[in-house]
C-alpha positions as semicolon CSV with decimal commas, in nm:
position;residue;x (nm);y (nm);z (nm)
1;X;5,378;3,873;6,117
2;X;5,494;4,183;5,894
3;X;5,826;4,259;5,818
4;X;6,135;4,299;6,073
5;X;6,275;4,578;6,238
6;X;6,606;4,641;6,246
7;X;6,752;4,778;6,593
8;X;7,027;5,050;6,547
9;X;7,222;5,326;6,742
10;X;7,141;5,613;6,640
11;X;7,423;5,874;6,516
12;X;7,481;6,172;6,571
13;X;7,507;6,472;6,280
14;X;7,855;6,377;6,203
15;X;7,809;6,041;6,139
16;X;8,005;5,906;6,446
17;X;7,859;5,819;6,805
18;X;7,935;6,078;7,021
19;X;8,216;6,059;7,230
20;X;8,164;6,170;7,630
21;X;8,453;6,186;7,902
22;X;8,299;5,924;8,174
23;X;8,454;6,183;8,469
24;X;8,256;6,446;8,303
25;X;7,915;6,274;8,271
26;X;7,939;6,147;8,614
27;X;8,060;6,497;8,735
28;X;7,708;6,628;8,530
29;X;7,500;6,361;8,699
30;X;7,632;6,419;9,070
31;X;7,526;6,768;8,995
32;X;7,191;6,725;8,909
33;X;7,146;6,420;9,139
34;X;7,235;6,687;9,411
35;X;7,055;6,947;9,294
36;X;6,664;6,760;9,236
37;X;6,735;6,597;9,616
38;X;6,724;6,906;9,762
39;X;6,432;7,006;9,982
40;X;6,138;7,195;9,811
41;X;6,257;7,547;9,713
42;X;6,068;7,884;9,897
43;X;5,785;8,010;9,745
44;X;5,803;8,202;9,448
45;X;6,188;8,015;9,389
46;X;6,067;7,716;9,168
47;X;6,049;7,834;8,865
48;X;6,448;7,904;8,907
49;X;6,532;7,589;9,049
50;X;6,330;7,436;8,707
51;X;6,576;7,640;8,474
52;X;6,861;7,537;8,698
53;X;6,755;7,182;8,657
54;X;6,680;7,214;8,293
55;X;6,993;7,352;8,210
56;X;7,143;7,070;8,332
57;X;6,940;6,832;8,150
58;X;7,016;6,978;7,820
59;X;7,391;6,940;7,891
60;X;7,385;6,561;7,957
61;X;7,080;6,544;7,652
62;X;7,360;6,685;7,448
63;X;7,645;6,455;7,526
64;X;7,410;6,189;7,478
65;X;7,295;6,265;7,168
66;X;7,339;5,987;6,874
67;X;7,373;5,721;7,149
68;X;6,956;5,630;7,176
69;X;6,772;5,267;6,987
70;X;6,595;5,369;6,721
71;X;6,392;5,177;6,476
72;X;6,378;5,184;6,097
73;X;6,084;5,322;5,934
74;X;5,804;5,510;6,124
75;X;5,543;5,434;6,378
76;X;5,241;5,341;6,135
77;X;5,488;5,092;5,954
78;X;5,443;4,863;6,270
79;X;5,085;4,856;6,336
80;X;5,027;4,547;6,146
81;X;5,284;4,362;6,322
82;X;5,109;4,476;6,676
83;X;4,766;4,352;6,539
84;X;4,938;4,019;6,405
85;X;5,109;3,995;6,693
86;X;4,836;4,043;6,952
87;X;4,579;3,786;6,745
88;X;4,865;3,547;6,793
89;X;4,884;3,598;7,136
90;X;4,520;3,540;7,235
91;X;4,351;3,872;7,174
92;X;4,059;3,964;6,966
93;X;4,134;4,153;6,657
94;X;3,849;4,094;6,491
95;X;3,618;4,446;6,554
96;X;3,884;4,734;6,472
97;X;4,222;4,812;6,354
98;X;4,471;5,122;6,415
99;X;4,411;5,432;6,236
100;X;4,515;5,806;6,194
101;X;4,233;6,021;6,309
102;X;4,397;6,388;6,274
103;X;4,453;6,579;6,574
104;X;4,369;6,326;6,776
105;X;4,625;6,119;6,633
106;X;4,604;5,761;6,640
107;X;4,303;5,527;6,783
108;X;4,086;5,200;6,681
109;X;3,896;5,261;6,387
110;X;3,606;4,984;6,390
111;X;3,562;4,754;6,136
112;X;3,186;4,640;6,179
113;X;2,875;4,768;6,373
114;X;2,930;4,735;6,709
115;X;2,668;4,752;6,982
116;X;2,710;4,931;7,376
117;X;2,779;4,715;7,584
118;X;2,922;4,462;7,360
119;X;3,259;4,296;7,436
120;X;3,451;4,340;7,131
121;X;3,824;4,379;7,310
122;X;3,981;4,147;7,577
123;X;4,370;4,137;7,581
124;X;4,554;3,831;7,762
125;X;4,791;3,843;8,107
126;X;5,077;3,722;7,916
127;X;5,070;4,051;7,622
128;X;5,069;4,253;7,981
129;X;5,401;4,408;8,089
130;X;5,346;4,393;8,463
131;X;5,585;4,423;8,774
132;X;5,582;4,064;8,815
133;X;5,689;3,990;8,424
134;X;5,980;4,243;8,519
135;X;6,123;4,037;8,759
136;X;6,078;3,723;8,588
137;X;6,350;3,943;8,328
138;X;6,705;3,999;8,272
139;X;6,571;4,316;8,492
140;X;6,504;4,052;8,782
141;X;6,856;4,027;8,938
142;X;6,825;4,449;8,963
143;X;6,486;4,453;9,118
144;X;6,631;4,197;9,415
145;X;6,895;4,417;9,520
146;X;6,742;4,788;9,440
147;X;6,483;4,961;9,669
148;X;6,382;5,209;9,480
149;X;6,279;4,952;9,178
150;X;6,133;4,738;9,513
151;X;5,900;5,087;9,587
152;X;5,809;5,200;9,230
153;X;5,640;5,014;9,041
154;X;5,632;5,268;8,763
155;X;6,069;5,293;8,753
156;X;6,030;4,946;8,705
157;X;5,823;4,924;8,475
158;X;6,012;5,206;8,257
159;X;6,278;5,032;8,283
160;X;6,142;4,699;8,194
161;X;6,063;4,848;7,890
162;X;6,432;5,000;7,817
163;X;6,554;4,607;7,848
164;X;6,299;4,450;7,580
165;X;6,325;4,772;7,354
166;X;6,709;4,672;7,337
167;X;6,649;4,309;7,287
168;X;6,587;4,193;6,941
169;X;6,414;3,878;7,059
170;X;6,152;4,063;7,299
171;X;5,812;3,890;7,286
172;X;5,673;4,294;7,311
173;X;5,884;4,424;7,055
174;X;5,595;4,434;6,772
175;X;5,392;4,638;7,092
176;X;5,732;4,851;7,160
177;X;5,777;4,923;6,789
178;X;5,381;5,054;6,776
179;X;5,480;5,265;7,075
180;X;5,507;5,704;7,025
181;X;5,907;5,799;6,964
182;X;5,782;6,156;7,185
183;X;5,490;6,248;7,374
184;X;5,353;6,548;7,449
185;X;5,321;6,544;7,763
186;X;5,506;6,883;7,971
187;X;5,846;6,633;7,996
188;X;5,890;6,722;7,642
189;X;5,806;7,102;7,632
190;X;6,053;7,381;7,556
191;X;6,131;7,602;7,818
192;X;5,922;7,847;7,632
193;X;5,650;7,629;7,646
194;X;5,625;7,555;8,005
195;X;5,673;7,910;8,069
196;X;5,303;7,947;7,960
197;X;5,162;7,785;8,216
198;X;5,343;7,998;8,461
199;X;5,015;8,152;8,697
200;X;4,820;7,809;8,630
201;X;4,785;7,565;8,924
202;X;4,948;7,305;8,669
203;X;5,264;7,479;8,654
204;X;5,357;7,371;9,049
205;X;5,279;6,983;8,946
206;X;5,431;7,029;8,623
207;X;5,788;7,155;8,797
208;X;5,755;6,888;9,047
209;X;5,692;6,618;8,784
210;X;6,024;6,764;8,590
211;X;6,223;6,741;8,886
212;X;6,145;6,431;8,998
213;X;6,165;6,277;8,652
214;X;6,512;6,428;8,609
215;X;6,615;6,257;9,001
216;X;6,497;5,936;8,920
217;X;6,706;5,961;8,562
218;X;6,996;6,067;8,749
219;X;6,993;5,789;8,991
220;X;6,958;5,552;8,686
221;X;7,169;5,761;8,427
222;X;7,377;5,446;8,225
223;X;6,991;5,414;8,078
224;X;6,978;5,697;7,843
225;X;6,633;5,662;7,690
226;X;6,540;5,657;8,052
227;X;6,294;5,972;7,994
228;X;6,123;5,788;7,717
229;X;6,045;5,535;7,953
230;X;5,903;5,746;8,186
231;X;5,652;5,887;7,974
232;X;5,557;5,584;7,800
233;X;5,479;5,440;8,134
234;X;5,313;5,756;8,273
235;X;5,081;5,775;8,018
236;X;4,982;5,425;7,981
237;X;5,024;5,254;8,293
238;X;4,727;5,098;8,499
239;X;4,632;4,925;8,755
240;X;4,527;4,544;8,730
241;X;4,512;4,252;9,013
242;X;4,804;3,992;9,021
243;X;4,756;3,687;8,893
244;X;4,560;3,498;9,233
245;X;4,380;3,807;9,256
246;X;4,518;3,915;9,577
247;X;4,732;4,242;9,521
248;X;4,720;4,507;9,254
249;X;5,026;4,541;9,027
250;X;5,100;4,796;8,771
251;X;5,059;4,688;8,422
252;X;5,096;4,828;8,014
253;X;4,809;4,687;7,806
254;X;4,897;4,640;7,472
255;X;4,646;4,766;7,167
256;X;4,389;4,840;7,450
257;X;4,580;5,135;7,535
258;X;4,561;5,277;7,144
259;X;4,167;5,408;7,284
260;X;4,109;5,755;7,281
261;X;3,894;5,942;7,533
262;X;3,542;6,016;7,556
263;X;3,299;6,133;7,842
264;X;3,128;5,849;7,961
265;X;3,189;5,563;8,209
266;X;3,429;5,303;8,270
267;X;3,336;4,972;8,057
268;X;3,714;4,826;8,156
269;X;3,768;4,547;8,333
270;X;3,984;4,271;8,468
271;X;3,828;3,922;8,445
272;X;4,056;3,689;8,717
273;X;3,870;3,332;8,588
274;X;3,980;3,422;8,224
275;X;4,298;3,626;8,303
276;X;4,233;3,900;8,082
277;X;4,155;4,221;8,030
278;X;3,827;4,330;7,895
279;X;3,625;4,555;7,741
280;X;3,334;4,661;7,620
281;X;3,159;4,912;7,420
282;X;3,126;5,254;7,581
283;X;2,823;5,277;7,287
284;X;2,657;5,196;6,996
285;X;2,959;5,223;6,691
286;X;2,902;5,223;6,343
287;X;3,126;5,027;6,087
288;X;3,459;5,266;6,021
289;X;3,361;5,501;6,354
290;X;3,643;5,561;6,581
291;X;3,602;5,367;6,891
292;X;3,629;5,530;7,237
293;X;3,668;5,468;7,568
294;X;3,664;5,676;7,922
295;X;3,972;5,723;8,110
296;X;3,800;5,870;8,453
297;X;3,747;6,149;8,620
298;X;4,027;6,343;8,524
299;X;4,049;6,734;8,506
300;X;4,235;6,875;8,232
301;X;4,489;6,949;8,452
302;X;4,552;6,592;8,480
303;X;4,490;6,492;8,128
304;X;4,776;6,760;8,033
305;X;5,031;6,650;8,281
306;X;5,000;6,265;8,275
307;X;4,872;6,234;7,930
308;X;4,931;6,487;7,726
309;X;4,636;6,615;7,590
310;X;4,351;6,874;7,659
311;X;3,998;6,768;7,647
312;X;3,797;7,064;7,520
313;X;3,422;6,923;7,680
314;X;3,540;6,814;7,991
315;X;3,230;6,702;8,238
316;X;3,468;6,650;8,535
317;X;3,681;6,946;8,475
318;X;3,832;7,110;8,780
319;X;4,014;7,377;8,986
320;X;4,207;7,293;9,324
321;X;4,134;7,492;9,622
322;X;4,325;7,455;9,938
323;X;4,122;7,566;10,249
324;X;4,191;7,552;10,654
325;X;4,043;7,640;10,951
326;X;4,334;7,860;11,124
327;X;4,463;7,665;11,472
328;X;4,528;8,010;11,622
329;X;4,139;8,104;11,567
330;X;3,957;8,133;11,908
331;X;3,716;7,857;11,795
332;X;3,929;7,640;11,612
333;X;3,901;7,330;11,829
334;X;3,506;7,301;11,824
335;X;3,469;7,349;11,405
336;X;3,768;7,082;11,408
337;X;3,577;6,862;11,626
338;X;3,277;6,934;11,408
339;X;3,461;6,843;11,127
340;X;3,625;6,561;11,231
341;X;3,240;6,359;11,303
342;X;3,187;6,508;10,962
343;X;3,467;6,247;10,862
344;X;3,651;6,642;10,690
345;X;4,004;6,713;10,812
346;X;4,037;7,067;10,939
347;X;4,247;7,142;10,650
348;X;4,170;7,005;10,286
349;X;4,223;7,039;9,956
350;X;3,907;7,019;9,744
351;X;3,797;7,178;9,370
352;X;3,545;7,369;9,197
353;X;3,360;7,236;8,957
354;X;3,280;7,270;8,588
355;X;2,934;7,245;8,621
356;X;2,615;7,276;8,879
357;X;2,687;7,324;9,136
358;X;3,023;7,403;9,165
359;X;3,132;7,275;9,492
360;X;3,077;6,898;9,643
361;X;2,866;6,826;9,928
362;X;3,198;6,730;10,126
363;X;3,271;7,121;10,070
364;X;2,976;7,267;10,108
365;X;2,998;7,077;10,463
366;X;3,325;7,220;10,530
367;X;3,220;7,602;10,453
368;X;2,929;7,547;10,652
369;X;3,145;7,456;10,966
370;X;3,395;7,669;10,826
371;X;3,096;7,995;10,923
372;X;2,937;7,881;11,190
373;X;2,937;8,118;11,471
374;X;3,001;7,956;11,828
375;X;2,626;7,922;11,892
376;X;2,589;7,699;11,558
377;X;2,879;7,520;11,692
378;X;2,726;7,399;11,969
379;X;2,354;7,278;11,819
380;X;2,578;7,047;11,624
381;X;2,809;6,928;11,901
382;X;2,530;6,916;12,206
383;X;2,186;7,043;12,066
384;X;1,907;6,786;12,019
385;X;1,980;6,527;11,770
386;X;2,310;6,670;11,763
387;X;2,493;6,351;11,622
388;X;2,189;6,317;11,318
389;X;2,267;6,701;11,238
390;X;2,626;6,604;11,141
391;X;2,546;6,430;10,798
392;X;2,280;6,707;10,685
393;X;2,599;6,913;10,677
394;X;2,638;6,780;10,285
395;X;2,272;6,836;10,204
396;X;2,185;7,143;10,025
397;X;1,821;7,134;10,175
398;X;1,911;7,199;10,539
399;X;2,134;7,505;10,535
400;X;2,249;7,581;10,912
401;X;2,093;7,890;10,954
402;X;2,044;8,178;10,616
403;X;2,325;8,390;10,770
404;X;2,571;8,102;10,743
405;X;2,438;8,006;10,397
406;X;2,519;8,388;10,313
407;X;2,861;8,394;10,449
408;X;2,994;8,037;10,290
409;X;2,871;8,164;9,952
410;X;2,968;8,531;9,990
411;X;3,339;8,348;10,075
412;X;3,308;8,135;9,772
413;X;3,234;8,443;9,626
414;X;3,504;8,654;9,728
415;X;3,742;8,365;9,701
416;X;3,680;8,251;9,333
417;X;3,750;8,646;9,252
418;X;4,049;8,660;9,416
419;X;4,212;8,387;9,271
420;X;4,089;8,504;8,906
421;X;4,320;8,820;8,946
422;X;4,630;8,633;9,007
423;X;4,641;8,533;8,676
424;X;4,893;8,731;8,420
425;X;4,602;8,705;8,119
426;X;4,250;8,763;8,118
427;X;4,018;8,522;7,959
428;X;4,020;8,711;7,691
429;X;4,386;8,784;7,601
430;X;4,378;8,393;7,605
431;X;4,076;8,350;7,343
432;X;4,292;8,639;7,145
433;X;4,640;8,416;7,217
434;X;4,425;8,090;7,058
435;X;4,354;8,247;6,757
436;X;4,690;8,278;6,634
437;X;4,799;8,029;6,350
438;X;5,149;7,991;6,455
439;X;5,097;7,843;6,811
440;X;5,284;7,523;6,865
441;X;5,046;7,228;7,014
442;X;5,212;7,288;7,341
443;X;5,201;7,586;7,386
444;X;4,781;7,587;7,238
445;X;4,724;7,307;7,516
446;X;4,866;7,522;7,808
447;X;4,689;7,871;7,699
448;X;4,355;7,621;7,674
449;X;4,426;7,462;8,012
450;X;4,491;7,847;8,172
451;X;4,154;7,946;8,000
452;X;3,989;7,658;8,114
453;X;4,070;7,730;8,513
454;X;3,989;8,056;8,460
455;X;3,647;7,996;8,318
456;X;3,559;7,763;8,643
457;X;3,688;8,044;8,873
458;X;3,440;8,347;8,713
459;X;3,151;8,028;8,713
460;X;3,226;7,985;9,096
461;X;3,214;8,368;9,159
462;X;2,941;8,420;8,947
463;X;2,714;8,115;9,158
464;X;2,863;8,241;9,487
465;X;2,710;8,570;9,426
466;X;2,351;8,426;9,262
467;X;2,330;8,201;9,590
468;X;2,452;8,480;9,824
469;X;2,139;8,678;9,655
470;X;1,898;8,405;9,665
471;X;1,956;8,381;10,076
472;X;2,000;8,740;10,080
473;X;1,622;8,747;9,989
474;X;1,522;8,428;10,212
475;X;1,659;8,633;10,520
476;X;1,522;8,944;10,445
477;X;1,169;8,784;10,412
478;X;1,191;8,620;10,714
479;X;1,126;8,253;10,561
480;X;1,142;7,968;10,750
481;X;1,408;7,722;10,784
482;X;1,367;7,388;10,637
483;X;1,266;7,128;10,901
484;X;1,417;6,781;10,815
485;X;1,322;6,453;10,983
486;X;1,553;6,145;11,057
487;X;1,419;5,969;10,744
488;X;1,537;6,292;10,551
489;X;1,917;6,295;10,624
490;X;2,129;6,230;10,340
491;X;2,508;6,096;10,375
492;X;2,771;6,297;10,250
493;X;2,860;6,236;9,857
494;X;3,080;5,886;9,806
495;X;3,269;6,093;9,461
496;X;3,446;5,769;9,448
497;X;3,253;5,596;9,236
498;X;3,456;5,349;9,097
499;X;3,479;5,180;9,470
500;X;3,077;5,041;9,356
501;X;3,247;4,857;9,083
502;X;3,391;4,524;9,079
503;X;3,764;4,482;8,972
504;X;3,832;4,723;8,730
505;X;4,144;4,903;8,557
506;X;4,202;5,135;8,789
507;X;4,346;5,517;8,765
508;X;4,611;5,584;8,931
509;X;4,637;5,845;9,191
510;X;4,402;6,126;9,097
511;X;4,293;6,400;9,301
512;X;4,079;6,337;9,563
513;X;3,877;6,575;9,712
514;X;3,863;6,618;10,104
515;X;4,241;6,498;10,118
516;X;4,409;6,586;10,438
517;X;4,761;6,843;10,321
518;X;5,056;6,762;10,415
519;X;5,367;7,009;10,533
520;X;5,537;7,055;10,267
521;X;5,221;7,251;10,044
522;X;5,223;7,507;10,284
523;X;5,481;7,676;10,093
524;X;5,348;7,610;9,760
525;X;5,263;7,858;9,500
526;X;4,871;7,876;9,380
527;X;4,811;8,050;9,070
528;X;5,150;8,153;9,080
529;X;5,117;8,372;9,402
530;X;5,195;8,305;9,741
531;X;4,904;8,119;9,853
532;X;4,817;8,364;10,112
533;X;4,433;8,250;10,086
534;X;4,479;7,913;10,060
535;X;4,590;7,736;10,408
536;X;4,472;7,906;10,660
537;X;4,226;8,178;10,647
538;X;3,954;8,303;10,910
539;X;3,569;8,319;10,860
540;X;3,567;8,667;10,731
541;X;3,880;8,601;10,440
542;X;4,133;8,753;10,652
543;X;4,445;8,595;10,632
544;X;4,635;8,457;10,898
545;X;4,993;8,351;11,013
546;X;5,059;7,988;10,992
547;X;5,125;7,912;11,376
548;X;5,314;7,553;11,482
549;X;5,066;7,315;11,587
550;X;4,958;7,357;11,940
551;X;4,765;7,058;12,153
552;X;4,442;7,152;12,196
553;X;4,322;7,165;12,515
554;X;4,049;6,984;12,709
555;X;3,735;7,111;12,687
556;X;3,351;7,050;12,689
557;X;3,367;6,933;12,340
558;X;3,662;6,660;12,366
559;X;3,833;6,762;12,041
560;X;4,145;6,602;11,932
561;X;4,434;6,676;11,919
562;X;4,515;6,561;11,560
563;X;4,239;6,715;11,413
564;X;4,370;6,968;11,098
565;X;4,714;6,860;11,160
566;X;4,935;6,778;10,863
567;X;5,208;6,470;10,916
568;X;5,513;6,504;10,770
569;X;5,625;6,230;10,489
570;X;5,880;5,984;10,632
571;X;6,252;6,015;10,487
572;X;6,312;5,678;10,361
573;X;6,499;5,621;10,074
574;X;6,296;5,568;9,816
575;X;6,040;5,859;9,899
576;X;6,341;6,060;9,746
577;X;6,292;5,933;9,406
578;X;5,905;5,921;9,402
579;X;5,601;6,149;9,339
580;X;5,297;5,952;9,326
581;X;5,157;6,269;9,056
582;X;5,387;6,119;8,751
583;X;5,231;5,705;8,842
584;X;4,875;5,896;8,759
585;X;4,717;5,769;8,473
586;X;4,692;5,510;8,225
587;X;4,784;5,679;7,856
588;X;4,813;5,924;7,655
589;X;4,486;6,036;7,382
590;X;4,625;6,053;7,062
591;X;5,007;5,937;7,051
């Protein structure tokens, strides 16, 4: 292998390690332990509880300083080592090697032609850093005894990395070495930064992401590169089946996870009878082409947060919207019912789309229950082939009546506009702001991720209003409605696709449309206003107040009780320390 690397403590300016009071650190610590376990803050009160917790962070940061494991020379000094190390170790090495490609930083560079479809990388279970090697470590007799390393599988794995970074003998050291001294992912932005994306819907999983990062380092504060950690593992991590196949674990893949992202589809896999990873060719490369691969179906928002990056052509770009059918509405119990055989909860969040057509079939279902009038509701509780109806809900050829098709889309509409004005910029203050030469990446990335949200809202105004139109026209003529028979009705969309393929790396926790909310996002902020329009709004866009939940009663229509009704997370311990948002996604584009 290449040459050694020589560990060292870094110093500070003066040339001595710094010197910190113990009583004073912990005193720090206690603080901002206390002050990120505190429940979520009121709306429109997170931004200051970010600067409070920031503030502290750049205290301890401070007294820390000079006190971190560096390594001599740079990054690109090691990637020779990694490639040595990883043909060594079983991999092939034989297609690519690393290389600088600009703004996207570093990827795989091919060596030859390679063909789609072709494998040309496989990596071995024993290069992996998994859960299970983590306890078979001098972390091991920690994990035993420690809950919240027993619960999260991505503190563990930071931490597993903090051990063999600080042993000179790791077996991953030439992959730890290869690894980014920073990311640029919103952990690492300046307060100036972050304040950009103030009025996105980032920004609210961007502040929680800060303060649960900072909890988790506070719980585990002796490890001072503990924030590295996080981020290497946030951006990298994946998920992989243990060893007899039976569970998933998390895992870091070593040179695999050097791939930048493309559109496409996933061409990763895990195969259990070799014990590898493997992958092929996303498409047809040419000798000294950079080689890609596809991370998922990711919005930007996502690739920003968890990865670092923004991807400018985005196919599976998207915008959040919360919707609920209000419990104090008069018919509240039959659209919940309605829902419920749809397999919807009465209150969801879902997106808008980057493309045509905007909206999913699982919300184009829920806006069509959403505006049914009482009548409507009961054709598709009682009427004739009332239970068949149901799953037509989804399909854009059977609207429930033109009136209902021109009140969901005149919502959508009304909606899409709404939202666009809560915004501080227009779109194109931001295409002004991008312009300017002196922009730090940061701060470019979060003025491109504002534009891009805005730029899916005035899409999803502008097809509300061409639909509302087009049945605008259908009712005014009189035209029939479209008759459909049994061998017409289409099931709602499956949008996760990935559940067709066998055993795959899997994404972690990404957004999933039609997810039931829970409590505590009642009070959150959306585009940086009080979500006034997002939980719980009648037919007609009217607002409404949020109302305990009340038992439905008994009635003709048998709804349940539970229907729309948000459960609150449990209290255990280690629910304090997580956010299943910062375990998303597997790594980062370019660094």
């Amino acid at each position: 292998m290449g040459k050694k690397s020589r560990v060292k403590i870094q110093k500070s300016g003066s040339g001595a390690s710094t010197v910190v009071s113990p009583k004073e650190m912990m005193n720090l610590i206690s603080e901002l332990l206390q002050k990120c376990s505190t429940a979520a803050p009121s709306a429109g009160k997170e931004w200051e509880e970010y600067i409070q917790i920031r503030g502290l962070v750049d205290k301890i940061s401070k007294k820390q300083k000079g006190m971190s494991i560096v390594f001599d020379g740079s990054r690109e000094d090691y990637f020779q080592d990694l490639l040595s190390w990883a043909q060594e170790s079983g991999a092939s090495c034989d297609s690519f090697t690393v290389a600088n490609f600009g703004t996207e930083g570093y990827g795989l560079r091919a060596t030859r032609d390679i063909k789609a479809e072709e494998l040309f990388l496989w990596i071995p279970r024993k290069m992996l850093m998994t859960v299970e090697s983590a306890q078979n470590s001098v972390l091991g007799p920690l994990y035993s005894q420690d809950r919240i390393l027993q619960a999260m599988g991505n503190v563990t794995l930071a931490f597993h990395l903090l051990c063999e970074r600080a042993d000179p003998a790791s077996f991953w050291l030439p992959y730890i070495r290869s690894l980014p001294q920073e990311y640029d992912t919103p952990l690492f932005y300046q307060q100036e930064e972050v304040q950009v994306l103030l009025g996105t819907q980032a920004v609210q999983d961007v502040l929680s992401q800060y303060k649960n990062t900072a909890r988790q380092y506070a719980y585990f504060y002796k490890l001072v590169q503990f924030w590295w950690a996080v981020s290497s593992v946030m951006t990298r991590q994946n998920q992989i089946p243990t060893e007899d196949g039976g569970r998933i674990t998390l895992a870091l893949i070593p040179l695999w996870d050097m791939c930048n992202h493309t559109n496409g589809l996933i061409t990763t896999g895990y195969n259990l009878e070799d014990d590898r990873c493997e992958c092929v060719a996303l498409q047809d490369y040419k000798e000294n082409e950079q080689i890609y691969i596809f991370y998922g179906t990711r919005s930007n928002a996502e690739f920003v947060i968890h990865n670092g990056f923004f991807f400018q052509d985005n196919a599976h770009d998207r915008v959040k919207i919360k919707l609920g059918v209000s419990k104090s509405e008069r018919l509240y119990a039959m659209k919940a019912e309605v829902l419920a055989r749809a397999g919807i909860p009465a209150s969801c969040i879902f997106a808008l789309h980057c493309n045509e057509p905007p909206i999913s079939a699982q919300l184009l279902a829920f806006l069509r229950v959403f505006c049914m009038t009482e009548e409507e509701l009961k054709d598709y509780l009682l009427g004739d082939r009332a239970v068949n109806k149901i799953f037509t809900l989804g399909n854009s050829e059977f609207p429930v009546s033109w009136e209902n098709e021109i009140k969901l889309w005149t919502f959508l509409e009304t909606r899409a506009a709404l939202l666009l004005k809560t915004y501080k910029t227009t779109s194109q203050e931001d295409c002004s702001m991008l312009e300017k030469p002196d922009l730090s990446l940061h701060a470019r990335v979060a003025i491109q991720l504002r534009l891009a949200e805005k730029q899916i809202l005035e899409k999803a105004s502008d097809s509300g209003r061409a639909k509302r139109l087009h049945f605008e026209k259908k009712l005014e003529e009189g035209a029939p409605l479209p008759r459909y028979e049994e061998s017409d009705i289409a099931l709602l969309e499956n949008t996760d696709a990935d559940a067709k393929l066998p055993i795959i790396l899997r994404k972690l926790e990404e957004v999933e449309e039609g997810r039931e909310m829970q409590v505590e996002e009642h009070s959150h902020l959306l585009n940086g206003e009080k979500d006034v329009y997002g939980m719980e709004m009648e037919a007609n866009g009217e607002p409404v107040q949020e109302e305990s939940q009340e038992k439905v009663g008994k009635d003709v229509y048998s709804t349940l009780d539970s229907i729309g009704s948000s459960t609150q997370r449990g209290q255990r311990e280690e629910a304090d320390l997580s956010d299943s948002r910062t375990e998303d996604d597997p790594k980062e584009n370019s660094e």
